[in-house]
C-alpha positions as CSV (number, residue, x, y, z in Angstrom):
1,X,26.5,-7.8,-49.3
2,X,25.1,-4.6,-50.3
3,X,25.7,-1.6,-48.4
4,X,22.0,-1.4,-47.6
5,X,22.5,-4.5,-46.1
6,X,25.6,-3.8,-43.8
7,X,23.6,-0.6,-43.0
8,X,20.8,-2.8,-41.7
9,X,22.9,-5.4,-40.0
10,X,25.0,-2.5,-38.3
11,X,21.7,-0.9,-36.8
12,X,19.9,-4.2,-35.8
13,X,23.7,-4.9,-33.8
14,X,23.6,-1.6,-32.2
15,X,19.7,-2.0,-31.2
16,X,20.9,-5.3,-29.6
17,X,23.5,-3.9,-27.9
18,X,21.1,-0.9,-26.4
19,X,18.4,-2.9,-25.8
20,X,20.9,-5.3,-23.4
21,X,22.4,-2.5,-22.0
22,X,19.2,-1.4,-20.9
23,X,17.8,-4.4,-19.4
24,X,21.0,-5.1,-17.7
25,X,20.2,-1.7,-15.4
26,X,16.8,-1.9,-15.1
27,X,17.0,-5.4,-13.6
28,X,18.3,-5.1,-10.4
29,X,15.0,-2.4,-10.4
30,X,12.9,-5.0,-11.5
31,X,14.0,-7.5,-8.4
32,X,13.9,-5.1,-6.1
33,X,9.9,-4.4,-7.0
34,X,9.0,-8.0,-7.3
35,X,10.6,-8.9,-3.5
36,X,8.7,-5.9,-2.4
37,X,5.4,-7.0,-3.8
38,X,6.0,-10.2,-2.2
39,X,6.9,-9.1,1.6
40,X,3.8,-6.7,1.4
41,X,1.7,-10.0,-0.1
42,X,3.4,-12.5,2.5
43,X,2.7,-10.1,5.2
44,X,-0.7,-9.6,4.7
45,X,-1.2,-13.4,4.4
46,X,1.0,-15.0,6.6
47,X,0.4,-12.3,9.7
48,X,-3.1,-11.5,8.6
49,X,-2.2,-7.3,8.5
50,X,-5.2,-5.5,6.9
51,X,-3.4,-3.5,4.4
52,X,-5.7,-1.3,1.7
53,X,-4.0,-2.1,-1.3
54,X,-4.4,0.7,-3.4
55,X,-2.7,2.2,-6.5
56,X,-0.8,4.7,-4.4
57,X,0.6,1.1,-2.1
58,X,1.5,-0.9,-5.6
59,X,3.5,2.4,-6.4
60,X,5.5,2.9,-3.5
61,X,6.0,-0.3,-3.2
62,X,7.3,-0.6,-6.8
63,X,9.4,2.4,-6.4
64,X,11.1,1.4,-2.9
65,X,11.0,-2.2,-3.0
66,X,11.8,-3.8,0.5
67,X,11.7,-0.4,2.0
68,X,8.9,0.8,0.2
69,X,7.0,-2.5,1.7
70,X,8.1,-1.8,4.8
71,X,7.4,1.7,5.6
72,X,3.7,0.8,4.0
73,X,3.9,-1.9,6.8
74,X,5.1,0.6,9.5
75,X,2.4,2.9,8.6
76,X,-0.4,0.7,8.6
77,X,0.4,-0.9,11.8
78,X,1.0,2.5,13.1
79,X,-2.7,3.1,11.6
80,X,-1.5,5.9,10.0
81,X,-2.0,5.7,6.4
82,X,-3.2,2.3,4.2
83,X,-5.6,0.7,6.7
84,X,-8.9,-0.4,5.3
């Protein structure tokens, strides 16, 4: 092996090892949004809440997950904010 070559495998290895390292955090994140998208979804279908889903909802709900969901919930049975 050249050292070009060891150059290039030693970069590619630290790229993986980054790019892991990085999805290993962001995951829990990930789960978190997903579960929140799905209680605001289920609760809109299953208990027939009229929710405005709007960019501002998909955000907080991404952000704060289960509690994101839930205070958009709160609020729009409150009929305070997200209510068509």
């Amino acid at each position: 092996m050249t050292g070009l070559e060891i150059l290039l495998l030693i970069l590619v290895l630290v790229g993986v090892l980054a790019a892991a390292t990085i999805v290993r955090a962001i995951a829990p994140f990930i789960v978190n949004a997903v579960v929140g998208l799905l209680v605001l979804f289920l609760t809109s279908a299953v208990f027939g809440l009229p929710i405005a889903v709007t960019p501002l909802v998909l955000v907080i709900v991404a952000l704060g997950g289960v509690v994101g969901a839930g205070a958009v919930i709160l609020l729009a049975l409150l009929g305070v904010a997200f209510v068509p």
